[in-house]
DRENPA-3360 file (N, C-alpha, C; in nm, 2 decimals, always signed):
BEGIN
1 = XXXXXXXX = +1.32/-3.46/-4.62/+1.42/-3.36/-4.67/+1.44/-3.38/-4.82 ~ +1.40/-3.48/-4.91/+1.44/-3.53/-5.04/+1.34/-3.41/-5.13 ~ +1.26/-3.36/-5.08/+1.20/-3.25/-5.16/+1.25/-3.14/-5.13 ~ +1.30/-3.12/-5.05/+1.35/-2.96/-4.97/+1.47/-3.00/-5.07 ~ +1.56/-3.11/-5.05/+1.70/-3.09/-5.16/+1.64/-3.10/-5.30 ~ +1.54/-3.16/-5.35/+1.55/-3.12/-5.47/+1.50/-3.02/-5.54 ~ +1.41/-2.95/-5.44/+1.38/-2.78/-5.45/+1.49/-2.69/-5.46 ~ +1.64/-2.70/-5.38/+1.67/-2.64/-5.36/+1.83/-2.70/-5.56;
9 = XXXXXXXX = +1.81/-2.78/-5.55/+1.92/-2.80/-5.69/+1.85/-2.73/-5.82 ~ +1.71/-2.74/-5.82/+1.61/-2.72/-5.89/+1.64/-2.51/-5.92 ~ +1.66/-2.46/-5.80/+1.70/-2.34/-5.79/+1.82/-2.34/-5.82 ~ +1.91/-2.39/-5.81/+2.06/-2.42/-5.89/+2.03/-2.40/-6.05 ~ +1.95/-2.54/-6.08/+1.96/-2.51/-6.21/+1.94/-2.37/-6.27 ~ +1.86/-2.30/-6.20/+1.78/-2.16/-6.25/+1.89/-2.09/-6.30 ~ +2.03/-2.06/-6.22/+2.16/-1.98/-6.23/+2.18/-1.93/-6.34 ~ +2.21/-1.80/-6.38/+2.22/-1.75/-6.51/+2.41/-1.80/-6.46;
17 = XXXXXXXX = +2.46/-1.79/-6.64/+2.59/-1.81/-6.62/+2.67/-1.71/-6.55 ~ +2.63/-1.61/-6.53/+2.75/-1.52/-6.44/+2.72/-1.56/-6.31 ~ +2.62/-1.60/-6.25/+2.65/-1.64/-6.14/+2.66/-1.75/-6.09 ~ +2.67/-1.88/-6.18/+2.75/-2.01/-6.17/+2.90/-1.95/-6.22 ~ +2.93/-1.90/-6.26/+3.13/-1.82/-6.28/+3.11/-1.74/-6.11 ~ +3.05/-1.68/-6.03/+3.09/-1.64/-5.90/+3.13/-1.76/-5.82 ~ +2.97/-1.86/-5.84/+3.01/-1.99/-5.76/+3.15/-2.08/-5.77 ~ +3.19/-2.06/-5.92/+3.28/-2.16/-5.95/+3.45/-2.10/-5.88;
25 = XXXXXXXX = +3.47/-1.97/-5.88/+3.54/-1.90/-5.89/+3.57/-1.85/-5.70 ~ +3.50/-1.93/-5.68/+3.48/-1.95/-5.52/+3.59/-2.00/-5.42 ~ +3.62/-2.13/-5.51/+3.75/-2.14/-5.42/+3.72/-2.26/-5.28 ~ +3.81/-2.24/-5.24/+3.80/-2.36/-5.14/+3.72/-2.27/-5.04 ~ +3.72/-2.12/-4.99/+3.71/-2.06/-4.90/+3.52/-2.01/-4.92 ~ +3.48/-2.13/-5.05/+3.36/-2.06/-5.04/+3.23/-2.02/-4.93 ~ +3.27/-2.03/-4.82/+3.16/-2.02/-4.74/+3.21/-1.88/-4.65 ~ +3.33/-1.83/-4.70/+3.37/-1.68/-4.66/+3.38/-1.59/-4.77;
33 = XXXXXXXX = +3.34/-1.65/-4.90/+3.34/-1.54/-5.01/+3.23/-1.43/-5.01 ~ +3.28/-1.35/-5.00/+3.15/-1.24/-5.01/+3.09/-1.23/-5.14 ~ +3.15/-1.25/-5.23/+3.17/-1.20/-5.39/+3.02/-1.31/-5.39 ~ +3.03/-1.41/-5.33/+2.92/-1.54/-5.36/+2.78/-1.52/-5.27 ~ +2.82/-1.42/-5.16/+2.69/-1.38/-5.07/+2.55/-1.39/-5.13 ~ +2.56/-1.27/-5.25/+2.43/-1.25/-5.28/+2.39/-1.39/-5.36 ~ +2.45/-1.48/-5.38/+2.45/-1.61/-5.49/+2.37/-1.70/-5.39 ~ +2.44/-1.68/-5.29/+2.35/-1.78/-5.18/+2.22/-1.76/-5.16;
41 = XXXXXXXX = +2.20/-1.66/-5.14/+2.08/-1.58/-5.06/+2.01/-1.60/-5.17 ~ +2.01/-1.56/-5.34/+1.93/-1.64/-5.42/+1.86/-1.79/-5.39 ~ +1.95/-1.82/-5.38/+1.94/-1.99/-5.37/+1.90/-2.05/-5.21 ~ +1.91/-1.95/-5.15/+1.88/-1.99/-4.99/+1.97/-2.11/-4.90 ~ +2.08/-2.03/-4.94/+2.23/-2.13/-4.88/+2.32/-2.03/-4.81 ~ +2.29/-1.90/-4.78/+2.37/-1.78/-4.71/+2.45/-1.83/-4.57 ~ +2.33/-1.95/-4.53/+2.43/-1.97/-4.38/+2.38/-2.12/-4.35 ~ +2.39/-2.18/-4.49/+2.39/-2.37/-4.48/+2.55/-2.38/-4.57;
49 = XXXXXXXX = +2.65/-2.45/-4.45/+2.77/-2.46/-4.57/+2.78/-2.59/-4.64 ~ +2.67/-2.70/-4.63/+2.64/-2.77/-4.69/+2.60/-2.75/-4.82 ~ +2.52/-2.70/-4.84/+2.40/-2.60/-4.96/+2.48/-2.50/-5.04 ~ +2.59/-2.45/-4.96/+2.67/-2.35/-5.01/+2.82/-2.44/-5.06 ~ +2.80/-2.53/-5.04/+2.97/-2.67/-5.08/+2.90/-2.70/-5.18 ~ +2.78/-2.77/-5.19/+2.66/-2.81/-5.33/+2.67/-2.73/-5.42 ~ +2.64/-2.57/-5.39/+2.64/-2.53/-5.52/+2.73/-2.48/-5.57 ~ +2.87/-2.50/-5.49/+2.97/-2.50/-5.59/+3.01/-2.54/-5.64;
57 = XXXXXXXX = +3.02/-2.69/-5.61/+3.03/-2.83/-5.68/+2.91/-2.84/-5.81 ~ +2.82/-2.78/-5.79/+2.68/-2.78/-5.88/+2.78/-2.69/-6.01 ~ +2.84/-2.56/-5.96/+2.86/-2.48/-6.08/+3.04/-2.49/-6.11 ~ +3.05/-2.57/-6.06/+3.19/-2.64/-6.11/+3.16/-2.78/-6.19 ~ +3.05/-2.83/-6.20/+3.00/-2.92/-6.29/+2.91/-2.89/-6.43 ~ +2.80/-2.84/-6.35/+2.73/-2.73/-6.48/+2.74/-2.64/-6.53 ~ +2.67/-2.60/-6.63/+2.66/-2.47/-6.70/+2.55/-2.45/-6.75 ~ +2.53/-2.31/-6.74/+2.37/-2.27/-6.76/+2.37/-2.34/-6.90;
65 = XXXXXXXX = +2.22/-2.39/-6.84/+2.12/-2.49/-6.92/+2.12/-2.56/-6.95 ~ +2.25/-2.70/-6.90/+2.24/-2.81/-6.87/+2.14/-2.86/-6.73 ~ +2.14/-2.98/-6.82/+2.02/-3.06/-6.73/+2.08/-3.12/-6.60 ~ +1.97/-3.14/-6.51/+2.05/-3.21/-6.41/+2.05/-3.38/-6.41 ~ +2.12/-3.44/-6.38/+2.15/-3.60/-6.38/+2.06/-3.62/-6.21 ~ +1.95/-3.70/-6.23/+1.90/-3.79/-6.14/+1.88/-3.93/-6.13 ~ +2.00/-4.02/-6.09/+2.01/-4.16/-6.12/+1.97/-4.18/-6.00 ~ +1.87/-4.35/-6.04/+1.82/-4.41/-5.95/+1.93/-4.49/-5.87;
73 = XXXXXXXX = +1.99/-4.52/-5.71/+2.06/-4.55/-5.66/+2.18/-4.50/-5.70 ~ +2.18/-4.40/-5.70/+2.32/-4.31/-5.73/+2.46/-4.34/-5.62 ~ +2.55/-4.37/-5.69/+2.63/-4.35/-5.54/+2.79/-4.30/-5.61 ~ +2.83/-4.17/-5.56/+2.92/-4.11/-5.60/+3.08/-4.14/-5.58 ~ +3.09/-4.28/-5.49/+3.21/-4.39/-5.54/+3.20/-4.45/-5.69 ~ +3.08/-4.51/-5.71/+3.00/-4.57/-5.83/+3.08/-4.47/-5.95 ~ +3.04/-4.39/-5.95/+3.03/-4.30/-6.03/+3.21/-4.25/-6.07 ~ +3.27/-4.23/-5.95/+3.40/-4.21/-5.97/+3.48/-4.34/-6.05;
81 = XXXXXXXX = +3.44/-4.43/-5.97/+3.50/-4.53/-6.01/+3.50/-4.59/-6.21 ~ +3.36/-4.53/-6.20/+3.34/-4.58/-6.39/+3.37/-4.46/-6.45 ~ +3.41/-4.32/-6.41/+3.46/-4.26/-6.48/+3.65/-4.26/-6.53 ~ +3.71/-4.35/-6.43/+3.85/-4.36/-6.43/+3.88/-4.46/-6.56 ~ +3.76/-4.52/-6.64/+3.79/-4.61/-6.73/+3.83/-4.51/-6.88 ~ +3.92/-4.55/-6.93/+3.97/-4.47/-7.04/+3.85/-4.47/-7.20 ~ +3.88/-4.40/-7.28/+3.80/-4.40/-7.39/+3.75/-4.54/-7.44 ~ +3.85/-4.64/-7.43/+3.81/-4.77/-7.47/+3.74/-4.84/-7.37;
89 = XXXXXXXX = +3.72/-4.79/-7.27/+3.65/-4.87/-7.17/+3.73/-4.97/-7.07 ~ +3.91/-4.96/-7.09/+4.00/-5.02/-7.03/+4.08/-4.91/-6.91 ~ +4.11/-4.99/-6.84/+4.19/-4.91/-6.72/+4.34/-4.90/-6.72 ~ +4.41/-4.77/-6.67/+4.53/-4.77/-6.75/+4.58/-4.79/-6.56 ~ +4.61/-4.85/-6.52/+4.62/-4.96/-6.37/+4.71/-4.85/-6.29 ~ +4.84/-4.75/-6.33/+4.91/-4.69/-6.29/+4.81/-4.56/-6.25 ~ +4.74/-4.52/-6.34/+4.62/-4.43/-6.32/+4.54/-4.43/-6.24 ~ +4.51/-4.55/-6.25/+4.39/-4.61/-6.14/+4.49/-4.61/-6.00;
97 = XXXXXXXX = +4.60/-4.64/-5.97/+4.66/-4.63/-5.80/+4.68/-4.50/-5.77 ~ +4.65/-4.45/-5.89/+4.68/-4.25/-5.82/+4.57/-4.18/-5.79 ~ +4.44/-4.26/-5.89/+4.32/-4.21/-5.84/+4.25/-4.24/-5.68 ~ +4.28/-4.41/-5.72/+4.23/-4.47/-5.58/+4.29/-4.41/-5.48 ~ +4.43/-4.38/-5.45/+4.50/-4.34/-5.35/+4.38/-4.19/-5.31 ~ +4.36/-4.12/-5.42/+4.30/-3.98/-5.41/+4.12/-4.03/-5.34 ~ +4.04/-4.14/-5.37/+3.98/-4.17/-5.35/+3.96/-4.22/-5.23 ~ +4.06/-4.27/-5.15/+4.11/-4.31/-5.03/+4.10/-4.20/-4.97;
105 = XXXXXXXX = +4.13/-4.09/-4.98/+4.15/-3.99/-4.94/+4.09/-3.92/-4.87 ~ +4.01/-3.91/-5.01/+3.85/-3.84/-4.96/+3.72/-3.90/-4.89 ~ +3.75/-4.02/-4.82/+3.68/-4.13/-4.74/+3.74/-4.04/-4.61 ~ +3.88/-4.04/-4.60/+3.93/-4.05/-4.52/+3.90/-3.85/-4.45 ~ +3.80/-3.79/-4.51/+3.83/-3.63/-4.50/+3.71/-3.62/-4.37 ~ +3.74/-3.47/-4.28/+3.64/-3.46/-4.21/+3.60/-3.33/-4.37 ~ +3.45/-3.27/-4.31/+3.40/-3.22/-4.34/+3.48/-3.11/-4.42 ~ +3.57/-3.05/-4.36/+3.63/-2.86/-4.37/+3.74/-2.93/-4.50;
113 = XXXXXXXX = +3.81/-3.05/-4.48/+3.84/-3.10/-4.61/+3.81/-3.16/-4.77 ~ +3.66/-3.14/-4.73/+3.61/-3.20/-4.87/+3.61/-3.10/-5.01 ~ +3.58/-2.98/-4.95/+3.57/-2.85/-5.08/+3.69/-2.89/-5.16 ~ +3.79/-2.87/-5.13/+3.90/-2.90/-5.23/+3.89/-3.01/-5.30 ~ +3.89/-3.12/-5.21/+3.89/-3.27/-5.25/+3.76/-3.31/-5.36 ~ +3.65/-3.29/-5.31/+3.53/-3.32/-5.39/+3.55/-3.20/-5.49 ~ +3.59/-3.13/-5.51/+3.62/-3.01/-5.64/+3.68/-3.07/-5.71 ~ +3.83/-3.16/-5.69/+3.90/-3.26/-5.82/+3.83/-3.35/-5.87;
121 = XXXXXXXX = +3.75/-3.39/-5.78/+3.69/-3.54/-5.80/+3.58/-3.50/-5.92 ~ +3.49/-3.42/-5.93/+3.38/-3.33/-6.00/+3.41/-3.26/-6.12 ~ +3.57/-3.24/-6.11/+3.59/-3.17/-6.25/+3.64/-3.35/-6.34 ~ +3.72/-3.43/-6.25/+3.74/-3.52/-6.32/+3.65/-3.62/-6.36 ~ +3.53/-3.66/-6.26/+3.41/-3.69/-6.38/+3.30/-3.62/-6.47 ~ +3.32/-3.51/-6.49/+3.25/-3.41/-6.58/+3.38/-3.45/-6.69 ~ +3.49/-3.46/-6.74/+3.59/-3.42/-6.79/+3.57/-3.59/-6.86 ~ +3.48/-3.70/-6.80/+3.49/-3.79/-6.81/+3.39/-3.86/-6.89;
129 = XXXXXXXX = +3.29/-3.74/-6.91/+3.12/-3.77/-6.89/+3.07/-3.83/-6.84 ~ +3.09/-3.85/-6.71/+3.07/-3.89/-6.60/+2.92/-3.82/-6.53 ~ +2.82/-3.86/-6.47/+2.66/-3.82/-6.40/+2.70/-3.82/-6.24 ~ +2.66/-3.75/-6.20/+2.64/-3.68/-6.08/+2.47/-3.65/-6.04 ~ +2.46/-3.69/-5.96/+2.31/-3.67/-5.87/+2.31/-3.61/-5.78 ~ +2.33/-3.44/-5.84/+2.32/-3.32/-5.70/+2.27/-3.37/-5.60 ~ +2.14/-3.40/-5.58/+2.05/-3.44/-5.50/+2.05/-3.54/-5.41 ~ +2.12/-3.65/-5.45/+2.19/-3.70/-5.33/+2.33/-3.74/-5.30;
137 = XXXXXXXX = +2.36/-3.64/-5.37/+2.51/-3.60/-5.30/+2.50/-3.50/-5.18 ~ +2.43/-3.35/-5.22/+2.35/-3.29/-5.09/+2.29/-3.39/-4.97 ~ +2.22/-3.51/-5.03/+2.20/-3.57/-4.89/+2.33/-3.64/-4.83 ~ +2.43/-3.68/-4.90/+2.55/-3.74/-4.85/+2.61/-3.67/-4.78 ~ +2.62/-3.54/-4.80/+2.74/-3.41/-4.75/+2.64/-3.41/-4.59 ~ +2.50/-3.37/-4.64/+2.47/-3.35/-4.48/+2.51/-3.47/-4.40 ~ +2.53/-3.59/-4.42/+2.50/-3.66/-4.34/+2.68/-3.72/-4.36 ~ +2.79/-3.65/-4.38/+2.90/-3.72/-4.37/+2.97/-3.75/-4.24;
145 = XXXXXXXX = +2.93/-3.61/-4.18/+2.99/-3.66/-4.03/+2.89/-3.74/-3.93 ~ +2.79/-3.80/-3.97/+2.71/-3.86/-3.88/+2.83/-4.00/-3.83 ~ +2.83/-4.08/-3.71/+2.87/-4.12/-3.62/+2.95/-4.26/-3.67 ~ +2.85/-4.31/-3.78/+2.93/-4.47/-3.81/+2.94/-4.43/-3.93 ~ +2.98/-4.34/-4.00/+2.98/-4.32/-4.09/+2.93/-4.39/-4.24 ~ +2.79/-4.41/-4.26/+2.76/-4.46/-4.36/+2.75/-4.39/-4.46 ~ +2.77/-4.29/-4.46/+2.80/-4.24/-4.64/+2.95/-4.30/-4.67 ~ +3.04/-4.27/-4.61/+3.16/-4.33/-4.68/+3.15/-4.49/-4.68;
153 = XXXXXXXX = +3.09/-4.56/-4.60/+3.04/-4.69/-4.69/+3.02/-4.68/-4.77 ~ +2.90/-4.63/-4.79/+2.78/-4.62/-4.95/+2.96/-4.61/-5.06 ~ +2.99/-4.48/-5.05/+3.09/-4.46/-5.14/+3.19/-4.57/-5.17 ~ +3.27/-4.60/-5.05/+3.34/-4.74/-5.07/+3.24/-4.83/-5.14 ~ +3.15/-4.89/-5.09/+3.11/-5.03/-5.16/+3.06/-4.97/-5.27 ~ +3.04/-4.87/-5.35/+3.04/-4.83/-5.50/+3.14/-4.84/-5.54 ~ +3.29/-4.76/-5.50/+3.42/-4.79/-5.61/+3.43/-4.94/-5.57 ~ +3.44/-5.02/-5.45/+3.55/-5.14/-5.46/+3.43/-5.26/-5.50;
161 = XXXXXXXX = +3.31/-5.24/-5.50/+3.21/-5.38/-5.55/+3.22/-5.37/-5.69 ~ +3.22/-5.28/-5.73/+3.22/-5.21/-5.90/+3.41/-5.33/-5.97 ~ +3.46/-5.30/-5.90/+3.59/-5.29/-5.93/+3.61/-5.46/-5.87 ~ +3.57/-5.52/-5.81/+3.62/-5.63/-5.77/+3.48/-5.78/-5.79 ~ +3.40/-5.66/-5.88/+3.31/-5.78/-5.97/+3.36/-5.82/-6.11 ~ +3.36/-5.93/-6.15/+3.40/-5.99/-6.29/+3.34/-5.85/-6.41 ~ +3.22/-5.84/-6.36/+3.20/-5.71/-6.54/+3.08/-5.65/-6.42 ~ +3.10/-5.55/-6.54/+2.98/-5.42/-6.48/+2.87/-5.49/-6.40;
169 = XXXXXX = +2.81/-5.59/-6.49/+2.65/-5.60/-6.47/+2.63/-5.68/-6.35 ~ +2.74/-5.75/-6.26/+2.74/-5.83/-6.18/+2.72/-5.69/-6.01 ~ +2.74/-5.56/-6.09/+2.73/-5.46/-5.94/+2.62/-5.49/-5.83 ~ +2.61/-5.47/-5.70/+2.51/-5.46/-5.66/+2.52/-5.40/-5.56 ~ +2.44/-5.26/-5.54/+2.44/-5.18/-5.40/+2.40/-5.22/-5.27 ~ +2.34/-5.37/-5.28/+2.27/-5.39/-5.15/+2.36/-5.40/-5.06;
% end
């Protein structure tokens, strides 16, 4: 499936900007927007709400003709978590229990709850210059309700290994 997703972000990127502004402008209800119909059906997400949650998250992060971020072992706790560090690279602690709380959150979401939630989360590491790996975040989303839930591991052991190692360099995803 890692080629089928990255064919299909690859077609994200293509978006002229008026129709990353339909996507963005979507809303929580985007898999009933009509206004976004024909956006999908470009992209071949008309009746995947997986594919159709991605690319709105895709065009609430991008803008036509930005590149896309492909990090090697990406994991989008990881990623939340080092974007909460402030301009100096310090953590402002009262910040960090409002985030984590919100972070907690979104572990804790079935699927119909994430459009909203992963929408804060996306504007606040873009806002942070913060990297995102469409490509396997689409594989995370498909696979969030799977049974023992190992995507929200993956996520957890990225914010709390990150956060409860002595310095950066000591992280490790295994």
């Amino acid at each position: 499936m890692s080629q089928k997703n990255e064919d299909f972000i690859i077609r994200l990127s293509k978006l002229d900007s008026g129709e990353l502004a339909i996507l963005r402008r979507c809303g929580d209800d985007y898999f009933s927007n009509s206004r976004a119909f024909p956006v999908f059906a470009k992209i071949g997400s008309l009746d995947n709400r997986v594919r159709s949650l991605i690319a709105v998250l895709y065009a609430v992060y991008h803008r036509e003709g930005e590149a896309n971020s492909i990090i090697d072992k990406f994991n989008f706790g990881k990623s939340y978590y080092i974007s909460l560090k402030g301009d100096g690279g310090e953590f402002n602690e009262e910040d960090y229990k409002r985030r984590d709380k919100r972070f907690k959150t979104i572990i804790a979401s079935d699927f119909d709850q994430l459009p909203f939630r992963l929408r804060q989360l996306i504007k606040f590491i873009k806002s942070k210059d913060g990297l995102i790996d469409f490509i396997d975040l689409l594989r995370d989303l498909y696979n969030w309700e799977s049974d023992d839930k190992w995507v929200q591991r993956k996520w957890v052991k990225g914010f709390y290994n990150i956060r409860n190692s002595q310095k950066e360099g000591e992280y490790n995803e295994q």
